[in-house]
Every structure is written in C-alpha cells, then in structure tokens.
C-alpha positions as semicolon CSV with decimal commas, in nm:
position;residue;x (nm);y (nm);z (nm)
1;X;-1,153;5,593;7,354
2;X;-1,378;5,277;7,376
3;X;-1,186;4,992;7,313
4;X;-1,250;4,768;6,990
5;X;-1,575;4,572;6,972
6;X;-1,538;4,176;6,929
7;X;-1,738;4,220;6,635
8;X;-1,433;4,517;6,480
9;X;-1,177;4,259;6,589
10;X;-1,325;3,996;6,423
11;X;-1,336;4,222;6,102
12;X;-1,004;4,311;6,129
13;X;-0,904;3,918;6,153
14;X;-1,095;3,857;5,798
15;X;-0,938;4,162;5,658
16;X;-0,585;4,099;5,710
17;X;-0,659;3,707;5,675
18;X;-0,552;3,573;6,016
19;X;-0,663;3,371;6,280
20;X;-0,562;3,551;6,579
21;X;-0,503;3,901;6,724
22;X;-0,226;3,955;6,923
23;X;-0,210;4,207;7,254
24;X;0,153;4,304;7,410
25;X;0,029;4,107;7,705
26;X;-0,030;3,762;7,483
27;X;0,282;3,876;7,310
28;X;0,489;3,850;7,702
29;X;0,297;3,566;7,790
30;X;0,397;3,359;7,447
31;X;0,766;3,444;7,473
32;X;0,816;3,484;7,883
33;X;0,496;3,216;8,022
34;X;0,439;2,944;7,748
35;X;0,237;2,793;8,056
36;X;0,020;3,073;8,109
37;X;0,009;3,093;7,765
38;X;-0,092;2,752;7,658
39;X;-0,372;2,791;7,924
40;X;-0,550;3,129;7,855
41;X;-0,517;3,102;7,499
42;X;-0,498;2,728;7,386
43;X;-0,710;2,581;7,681
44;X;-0,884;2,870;7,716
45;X;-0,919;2,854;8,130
46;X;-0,921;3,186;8,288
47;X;-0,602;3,269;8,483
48;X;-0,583;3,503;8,767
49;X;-0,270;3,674;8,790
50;X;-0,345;4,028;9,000
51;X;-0,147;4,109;9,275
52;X;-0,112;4,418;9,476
53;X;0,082;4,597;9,232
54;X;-0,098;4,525;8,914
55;X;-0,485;4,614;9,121
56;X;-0,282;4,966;9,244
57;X;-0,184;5,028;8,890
58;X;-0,518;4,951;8,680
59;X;-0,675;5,191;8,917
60;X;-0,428;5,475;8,894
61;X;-0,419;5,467;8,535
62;X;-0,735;5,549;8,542
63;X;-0,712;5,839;8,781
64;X;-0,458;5,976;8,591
65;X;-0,654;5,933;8,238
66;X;-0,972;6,101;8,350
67;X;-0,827;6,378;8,528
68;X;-0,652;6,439;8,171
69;X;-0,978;6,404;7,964
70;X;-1,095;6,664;8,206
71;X;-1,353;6,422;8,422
72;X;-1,247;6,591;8,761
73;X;-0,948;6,814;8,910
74;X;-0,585;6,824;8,972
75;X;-0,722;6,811;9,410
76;X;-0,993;6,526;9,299
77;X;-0,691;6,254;9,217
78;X;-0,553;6,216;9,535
79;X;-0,867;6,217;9,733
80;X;-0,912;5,921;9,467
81;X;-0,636;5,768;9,521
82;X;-0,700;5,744;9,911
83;X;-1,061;5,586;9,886
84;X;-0,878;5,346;9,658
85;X;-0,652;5,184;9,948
86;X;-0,994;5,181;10,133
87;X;-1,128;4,971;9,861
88;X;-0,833;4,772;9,822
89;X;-0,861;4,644;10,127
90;X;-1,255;4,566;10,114
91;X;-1,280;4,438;9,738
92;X;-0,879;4,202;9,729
93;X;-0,774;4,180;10,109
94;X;-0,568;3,871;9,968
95;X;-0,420;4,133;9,742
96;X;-0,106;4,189;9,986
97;X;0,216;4,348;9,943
98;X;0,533;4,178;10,070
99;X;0,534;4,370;10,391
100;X;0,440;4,674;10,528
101;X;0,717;4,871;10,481
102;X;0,673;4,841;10,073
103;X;0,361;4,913;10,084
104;X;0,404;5,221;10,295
105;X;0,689;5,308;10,042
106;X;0,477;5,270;9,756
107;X;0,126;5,416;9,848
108;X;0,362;5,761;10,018
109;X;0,550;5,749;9,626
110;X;0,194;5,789;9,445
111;X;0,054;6,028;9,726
112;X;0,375;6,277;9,604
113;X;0,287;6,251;9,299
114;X;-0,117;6,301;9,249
115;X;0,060;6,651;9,497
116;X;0,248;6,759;9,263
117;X;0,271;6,614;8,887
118;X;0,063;6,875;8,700
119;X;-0,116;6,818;8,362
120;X;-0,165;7,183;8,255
121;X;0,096;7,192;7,960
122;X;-0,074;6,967;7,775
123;X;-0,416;7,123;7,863
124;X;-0,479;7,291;7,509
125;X;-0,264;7,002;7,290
126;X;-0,462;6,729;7,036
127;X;-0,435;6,422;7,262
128;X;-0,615;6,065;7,303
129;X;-0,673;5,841;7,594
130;X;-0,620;5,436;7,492
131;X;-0,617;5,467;7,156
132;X;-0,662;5,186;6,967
133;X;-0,303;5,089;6,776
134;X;-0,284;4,865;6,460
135;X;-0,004;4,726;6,363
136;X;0,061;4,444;6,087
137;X;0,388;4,247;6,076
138;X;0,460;3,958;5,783
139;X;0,617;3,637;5,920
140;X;0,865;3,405;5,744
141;X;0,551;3,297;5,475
142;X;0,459;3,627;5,436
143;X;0,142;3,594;5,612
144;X;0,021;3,862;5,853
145;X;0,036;3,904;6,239
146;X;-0,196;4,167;6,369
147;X;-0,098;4,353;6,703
148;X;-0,381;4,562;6,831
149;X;-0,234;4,814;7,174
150;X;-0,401;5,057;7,354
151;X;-0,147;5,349;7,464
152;X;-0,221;5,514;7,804
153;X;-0,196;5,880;7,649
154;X;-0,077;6,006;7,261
155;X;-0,059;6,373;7,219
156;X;0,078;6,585;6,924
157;X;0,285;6,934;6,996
158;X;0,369;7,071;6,646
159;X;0,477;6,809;6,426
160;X;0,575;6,560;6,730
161;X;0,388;6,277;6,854
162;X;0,443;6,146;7,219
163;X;0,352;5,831;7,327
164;X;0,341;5,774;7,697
165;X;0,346;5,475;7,949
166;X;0,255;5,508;8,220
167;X;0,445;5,341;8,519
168;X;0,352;5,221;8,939
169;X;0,680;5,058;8,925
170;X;1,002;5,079;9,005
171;X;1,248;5,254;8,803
172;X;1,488;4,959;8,782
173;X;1,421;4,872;8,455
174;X;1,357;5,193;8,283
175;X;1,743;5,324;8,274
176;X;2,038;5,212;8,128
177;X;2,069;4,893;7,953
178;X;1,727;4,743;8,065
179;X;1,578;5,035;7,915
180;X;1,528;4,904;7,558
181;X;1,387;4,592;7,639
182;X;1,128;4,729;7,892
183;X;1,007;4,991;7,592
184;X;0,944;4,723;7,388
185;X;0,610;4,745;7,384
186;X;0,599;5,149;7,335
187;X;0,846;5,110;6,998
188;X;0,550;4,872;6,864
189;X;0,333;5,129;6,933
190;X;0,552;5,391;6,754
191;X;0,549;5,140;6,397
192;X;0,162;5,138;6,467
193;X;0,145;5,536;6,433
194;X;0,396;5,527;6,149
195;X;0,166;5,271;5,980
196;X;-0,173;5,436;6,073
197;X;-0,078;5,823;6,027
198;X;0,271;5,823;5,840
199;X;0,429;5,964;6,063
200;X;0,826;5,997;6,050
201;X;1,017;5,768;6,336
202;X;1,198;6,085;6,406
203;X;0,904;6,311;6,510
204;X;0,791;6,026;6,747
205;X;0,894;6,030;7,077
206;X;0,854;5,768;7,377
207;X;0,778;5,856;7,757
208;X;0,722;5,702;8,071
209;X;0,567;5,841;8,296
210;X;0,716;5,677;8,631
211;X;0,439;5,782;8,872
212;X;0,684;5,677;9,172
213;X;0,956;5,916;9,044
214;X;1,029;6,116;8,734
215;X;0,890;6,141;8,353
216;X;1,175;5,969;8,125
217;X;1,146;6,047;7,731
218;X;1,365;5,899;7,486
C-alpha cells in the first residue's frame, strides 16, 4: 500500500488535535539520538545516516515485498539481489562495510536465503504490504500522541493476525533477553491492529523474519 499523503497526515493531526506525528524511527531518535533528533525535527536540517547495512536492507525489503505481491518469481529475487551489489557499488561506493570479510559474510547470508526461503504458504492467505498503522496513546494531560508505522507484511490465517519484520541483521538482538526491547516497535504495531480492527492481543502474533538466518515468531 501507498503510504499516507501529507495532506491525510495533516488530517489526521486536526482530528486527533495534535501537533505532530510520530514514526518508530522519530520515536528511536527522541529517546536514543536527542542530537539527531533536535536536528531533523527541531532544526529541520536533513541528516544522512545510510550506511552499508541500512542501503542493503531498504533494497531487500523491497525484493522480498514484491516478489510476495506477486510482481516477479521466487528465481527473479536473487538475480535482483546480485544487480543490487552492482549498483551498490556505482550509486554509494562510500557506502562500505567494515572489511571484506563482513561483507562477504553478509551478501553469501542473503544469497542462501533468496535460494531457499519460499513464500508459497502464504500464497492464497488475506495479506498487506506496508500497511499503514494508527495508533493513539494519551500522555500525562490526557492529550493525544499519534504513531503512524508501516509493517513490512500483515497476513491473517483463520482468526490470527501475523505481523512480520523483516530483518538484514544479525540475530544478536532478536533472542533471549534483548528480544523484547528490539520488538518494540512490532508490539506498537500489534495495539495499532487491536485499535484499528479489534482484534484480541492473543490472536496476534509477532515475526521476524531474519533474512540472514531463521524466521522467529513469538
């Protein structure tokens, strides 16, 4: 899905009388980079902050999500992915990985799995690419803070709801303890569609999909 129009964002301000909407990424910025903060969003300067991993990952989320919507085959996403580390290095040369040996490990992790990770059982399931997630939280006045998030895939199966990430990284932070913190953003997503649909917490359920290794649900 397209996402929302300046002019819908701006309705959705006056609506819900606020002066702001708030992404996950502003969210992480406020609370982790008041710097980076203050400057995209009080200055208003425009901050750069790609690097290799975040260029990789915009592009194979986008692979993955219109091989999904049915734009091209299972075959098509790797020959994708390889004209993308062609482009890489005409487009953001200065885009560099620490050295060559994590960048070998990382391009042969996503080659494995445009091989072998296979789509098909959710083929014939309701599903939606970036939709658009509204949710509404009340501060200590009582006033509302809107969170607009766009989640990389939602499909139903029976009365379930998955919501999935989905991940270039490493899988560090996605087990154990650091596990909760790092879905963060996914459980906001999860109050959105039990504000927007009604949906029970219980029939929701939360998955990364760790391109460099496995699918983890929770």
């Amino acid at each position: 899905m397209a996402r929302l129009s300046r002019e819908k964002l701006n309705a959705l301000k006056e609506k819900y009388n606020t002066d702001r909407i708030w992404s996950f990424s502003r969210m992480n910025s406020y609370v982790n980079m008041p710097w980076e903060y203050y400057i995209k969003y009080v200055l208003r300067k425009k901050v750069d902050t790609s690097n290799a991993w975040t260029y990789q990952g915009t592009a194979v989320h986008d692979i993955i999500q219109d091989h999904i919507e049915g734009k091209y085959s299972h075959e098509k996403m790797a020959e994708l992915f390889d004209e993308l580390q062609i482009k890489h290095q005409i487009e953001k040369p200065e885009l560099t990985f620490p050295n060559d040996s994590i960048k070998e490990g990382y391009i042969n992790n996503l080659r494995h799995y445009f091989k072998h990770i296979d789509y098909s059982d959710i083929a014939d399931l309701q599903k939606t690419i970036e939709l658009p997630i509204r949710v509404i939280f009340k501060d200590s006045n009582g006033q509302n803070i809107v969170f607009i998030g766009y989640a990389d895939l939602i499909y139903r199966e029976n009365d379930k709801f998955y919501i999935v990430d989905f991940k270039t990284s490493s899988k560090g932070k996605f087990s154990g303890a650091s596990l909760e913190e790092s879905a963060k953003q996914l459980k906001i997503y999860a109050i959105g569609i039990h504000q927007m649909f009604n949906v029970d917490y219980g029939n929701i359920i939360l998955r990364f999909d760790m391109q460099k290794y496995v699918k983890v649900s929770f």
